[in-house]
Z-matrix of the N, CA and C atoms (Angstrom, degrees):
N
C 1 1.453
C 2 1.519 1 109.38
N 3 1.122 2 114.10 1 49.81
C 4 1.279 3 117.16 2 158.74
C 5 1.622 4 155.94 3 -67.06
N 6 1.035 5 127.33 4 118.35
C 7 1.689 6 105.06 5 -148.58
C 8 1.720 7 99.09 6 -105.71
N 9 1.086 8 111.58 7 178.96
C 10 1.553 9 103.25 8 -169.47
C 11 1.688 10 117.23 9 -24.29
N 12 1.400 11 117.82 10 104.64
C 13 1.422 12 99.71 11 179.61
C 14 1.548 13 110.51 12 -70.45
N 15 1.025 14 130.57 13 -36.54
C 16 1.441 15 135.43 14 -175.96
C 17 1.388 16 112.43 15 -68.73
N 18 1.312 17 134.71 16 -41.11
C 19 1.656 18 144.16 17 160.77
C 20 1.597 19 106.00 18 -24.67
N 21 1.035 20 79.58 19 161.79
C 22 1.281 21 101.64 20 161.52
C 23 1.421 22 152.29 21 -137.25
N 24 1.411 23 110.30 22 91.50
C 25 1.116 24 137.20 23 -125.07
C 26 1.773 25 101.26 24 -84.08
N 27 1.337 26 131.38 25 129.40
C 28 1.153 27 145.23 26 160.39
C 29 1.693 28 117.64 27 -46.03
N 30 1.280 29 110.17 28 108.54
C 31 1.973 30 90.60 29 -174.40
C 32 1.456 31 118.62 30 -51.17
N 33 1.171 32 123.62 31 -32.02
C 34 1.786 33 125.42 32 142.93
C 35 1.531 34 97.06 33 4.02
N 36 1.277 35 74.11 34 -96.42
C 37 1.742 36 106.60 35 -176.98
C 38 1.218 37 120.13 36 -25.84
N 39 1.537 38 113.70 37 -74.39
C 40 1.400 39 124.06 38 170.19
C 41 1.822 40 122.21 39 -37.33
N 42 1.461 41 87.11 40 -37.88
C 43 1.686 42 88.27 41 -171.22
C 44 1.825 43 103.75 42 -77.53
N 45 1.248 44 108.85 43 -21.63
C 46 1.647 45 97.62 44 179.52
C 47 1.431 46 125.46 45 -87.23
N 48 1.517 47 98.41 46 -30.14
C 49 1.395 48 131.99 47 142.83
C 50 1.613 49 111.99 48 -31.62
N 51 0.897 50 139.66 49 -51.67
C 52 1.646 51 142.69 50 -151.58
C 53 2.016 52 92.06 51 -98.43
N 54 1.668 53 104.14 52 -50.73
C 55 1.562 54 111.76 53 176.12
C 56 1.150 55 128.41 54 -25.33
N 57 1.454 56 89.10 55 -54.26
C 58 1.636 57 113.41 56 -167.62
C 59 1.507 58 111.27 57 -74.62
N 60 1.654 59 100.03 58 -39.21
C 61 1.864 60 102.84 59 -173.23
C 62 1.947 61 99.92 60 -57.04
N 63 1.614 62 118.19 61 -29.16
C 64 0.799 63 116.25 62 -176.16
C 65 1.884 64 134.09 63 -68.60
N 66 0.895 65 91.70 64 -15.17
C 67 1.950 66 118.65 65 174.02
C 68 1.942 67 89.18 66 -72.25
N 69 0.788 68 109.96 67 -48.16
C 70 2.003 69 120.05 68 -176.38
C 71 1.830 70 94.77 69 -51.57
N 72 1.146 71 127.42 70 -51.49
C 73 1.516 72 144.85 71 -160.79
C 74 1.540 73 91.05 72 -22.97
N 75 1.369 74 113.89 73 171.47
C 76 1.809 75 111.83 74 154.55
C 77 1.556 76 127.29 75 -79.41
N 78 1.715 77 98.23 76 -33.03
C 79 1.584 78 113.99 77 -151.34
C 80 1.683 79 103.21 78 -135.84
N 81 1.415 80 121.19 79 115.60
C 82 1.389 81 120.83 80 138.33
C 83 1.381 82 118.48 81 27.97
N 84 1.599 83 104.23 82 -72.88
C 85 1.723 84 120.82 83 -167.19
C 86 1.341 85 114.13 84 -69.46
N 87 1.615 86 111.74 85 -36.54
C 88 1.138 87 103.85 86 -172.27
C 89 1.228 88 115.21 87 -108.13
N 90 1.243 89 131.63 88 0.74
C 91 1.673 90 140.48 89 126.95
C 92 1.335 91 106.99 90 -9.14
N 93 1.449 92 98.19 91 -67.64
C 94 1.777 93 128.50 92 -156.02
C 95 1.562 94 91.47 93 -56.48
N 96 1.345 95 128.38 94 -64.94
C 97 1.200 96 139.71 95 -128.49
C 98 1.627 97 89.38 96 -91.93
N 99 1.352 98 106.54 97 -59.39
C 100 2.156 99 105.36 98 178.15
C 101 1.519 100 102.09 99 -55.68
N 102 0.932 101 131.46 100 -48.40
C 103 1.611 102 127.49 101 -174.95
C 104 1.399 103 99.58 102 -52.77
N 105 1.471 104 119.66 103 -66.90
C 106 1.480 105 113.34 104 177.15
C 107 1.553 106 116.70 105 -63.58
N 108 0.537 107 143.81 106 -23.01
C 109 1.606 108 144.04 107 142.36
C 110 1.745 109 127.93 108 -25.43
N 111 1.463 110 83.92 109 -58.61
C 112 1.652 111 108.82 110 164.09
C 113 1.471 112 114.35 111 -38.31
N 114 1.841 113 86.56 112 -80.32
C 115 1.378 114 71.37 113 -162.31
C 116 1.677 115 116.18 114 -81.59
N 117 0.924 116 129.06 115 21.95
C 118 1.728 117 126.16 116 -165.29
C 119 1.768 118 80.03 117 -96.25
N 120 1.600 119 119.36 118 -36.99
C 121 1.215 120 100.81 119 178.90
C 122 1.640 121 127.56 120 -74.60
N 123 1.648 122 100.88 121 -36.03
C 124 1.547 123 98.89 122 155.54
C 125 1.507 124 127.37 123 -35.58
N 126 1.514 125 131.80 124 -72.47
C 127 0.898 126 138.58 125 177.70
C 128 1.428 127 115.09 126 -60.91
N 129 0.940 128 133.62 127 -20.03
C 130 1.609 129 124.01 128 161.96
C 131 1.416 130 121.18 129 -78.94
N 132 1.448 131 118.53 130 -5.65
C 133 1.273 132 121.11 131 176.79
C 134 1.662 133 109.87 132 -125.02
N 135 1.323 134 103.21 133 22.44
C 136 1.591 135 132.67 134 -176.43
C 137 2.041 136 105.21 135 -66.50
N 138 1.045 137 118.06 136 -8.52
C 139 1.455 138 130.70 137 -132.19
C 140 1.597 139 99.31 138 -143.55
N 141 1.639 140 108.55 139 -24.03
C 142 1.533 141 108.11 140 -175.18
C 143 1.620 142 112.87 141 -72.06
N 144 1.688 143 103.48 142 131.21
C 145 1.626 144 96.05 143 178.59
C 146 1.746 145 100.89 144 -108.44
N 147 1.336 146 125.69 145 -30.95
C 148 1.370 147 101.58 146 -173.47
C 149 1.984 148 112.49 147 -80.74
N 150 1.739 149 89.79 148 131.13
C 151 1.496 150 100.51 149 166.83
C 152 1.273 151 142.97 150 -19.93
N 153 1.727 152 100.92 151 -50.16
C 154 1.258 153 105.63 152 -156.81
C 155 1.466 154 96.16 153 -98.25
N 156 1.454 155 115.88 154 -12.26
C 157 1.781 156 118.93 155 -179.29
C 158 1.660 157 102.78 156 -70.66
N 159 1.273 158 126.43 157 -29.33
C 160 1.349 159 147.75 158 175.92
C 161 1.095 160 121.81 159 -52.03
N 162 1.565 161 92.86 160 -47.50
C 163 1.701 162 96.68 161 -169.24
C 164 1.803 163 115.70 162 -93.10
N 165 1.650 164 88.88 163 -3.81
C 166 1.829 165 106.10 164 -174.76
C 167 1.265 166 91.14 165 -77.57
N 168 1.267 167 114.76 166 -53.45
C 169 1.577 168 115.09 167 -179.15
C 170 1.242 169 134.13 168 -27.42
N 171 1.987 170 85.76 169 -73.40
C 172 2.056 171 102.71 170 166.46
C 173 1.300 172 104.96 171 -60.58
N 174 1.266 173 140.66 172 -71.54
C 175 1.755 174 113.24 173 -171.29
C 176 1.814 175 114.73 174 -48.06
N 177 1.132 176 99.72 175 -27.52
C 178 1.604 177 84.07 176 170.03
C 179 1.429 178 128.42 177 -71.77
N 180 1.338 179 115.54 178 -47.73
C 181 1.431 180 125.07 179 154.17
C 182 1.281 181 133.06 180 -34.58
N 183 1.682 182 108.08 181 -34.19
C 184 1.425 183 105.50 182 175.47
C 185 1.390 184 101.12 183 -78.92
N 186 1.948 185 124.29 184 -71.14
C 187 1.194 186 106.69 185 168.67
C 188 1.316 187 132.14 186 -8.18
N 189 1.344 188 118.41 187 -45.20
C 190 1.670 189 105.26 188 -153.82
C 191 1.621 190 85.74 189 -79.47
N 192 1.435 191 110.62 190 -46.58
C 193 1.573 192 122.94 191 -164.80
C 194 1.636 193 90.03 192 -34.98
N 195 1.324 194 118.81 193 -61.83
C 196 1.533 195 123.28 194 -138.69
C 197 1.879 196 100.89 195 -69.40
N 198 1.511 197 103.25 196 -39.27
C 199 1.284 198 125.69 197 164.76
C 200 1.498 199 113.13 198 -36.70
N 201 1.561 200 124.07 199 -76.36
C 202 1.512 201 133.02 200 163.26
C 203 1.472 202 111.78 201 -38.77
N 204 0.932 203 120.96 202 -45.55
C 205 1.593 204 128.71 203 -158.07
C 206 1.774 205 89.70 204 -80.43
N 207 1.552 206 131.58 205 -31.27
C 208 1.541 207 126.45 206 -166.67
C 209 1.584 208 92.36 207 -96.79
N 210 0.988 209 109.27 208 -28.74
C 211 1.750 210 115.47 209 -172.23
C 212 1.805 211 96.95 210 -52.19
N 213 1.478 212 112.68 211 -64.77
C 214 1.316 213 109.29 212 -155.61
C 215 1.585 214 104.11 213 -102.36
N 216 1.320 215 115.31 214 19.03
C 217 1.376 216 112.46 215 179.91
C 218 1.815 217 90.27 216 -109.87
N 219 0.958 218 125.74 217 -6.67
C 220 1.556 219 128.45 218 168.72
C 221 1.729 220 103.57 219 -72.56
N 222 1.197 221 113.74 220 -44.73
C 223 1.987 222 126.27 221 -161.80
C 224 1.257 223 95.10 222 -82.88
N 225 1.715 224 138.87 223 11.38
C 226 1.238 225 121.78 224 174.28
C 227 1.518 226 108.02 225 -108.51
């Protein structure tokens, strides 16, 4: 569930973006656990002013997202 990988995505974006991959999860727990993940990472990067540190972030975030999301969609 990847959304423009090349875009450039608003952390807005990213963060509702990441929510949603989480409804996909297998289990309850680990819903629980990426959601809280989320946002502890949102808010710690709540504070970032340069652009381009931003945007390293969101492509990383999606990667990893897309990563988690192939990890446990293989174990079903």
């Amino acid at each position: 569930m990847l959304p423009l990988v090349g875009a450039e995505l608003k952390p807005v974006q990213l963060y509702r973006h990441l929510l949603r991959c989480c409804r996909q999860l297998p289990t309850e727990a680990m819903q629980k656990h990426y959601r809280h993940a989320i946002r502890q990472g949102y808010t710690s990067h709540a504070d970032e002013d340069d652009q381009e540190r931003v945007q390293m972030i969101v492509q990383r975030a999606v990667v990893d997202a897309d990563w988690i999301l192939t990890k446990y969609s293989k174990k079903k």
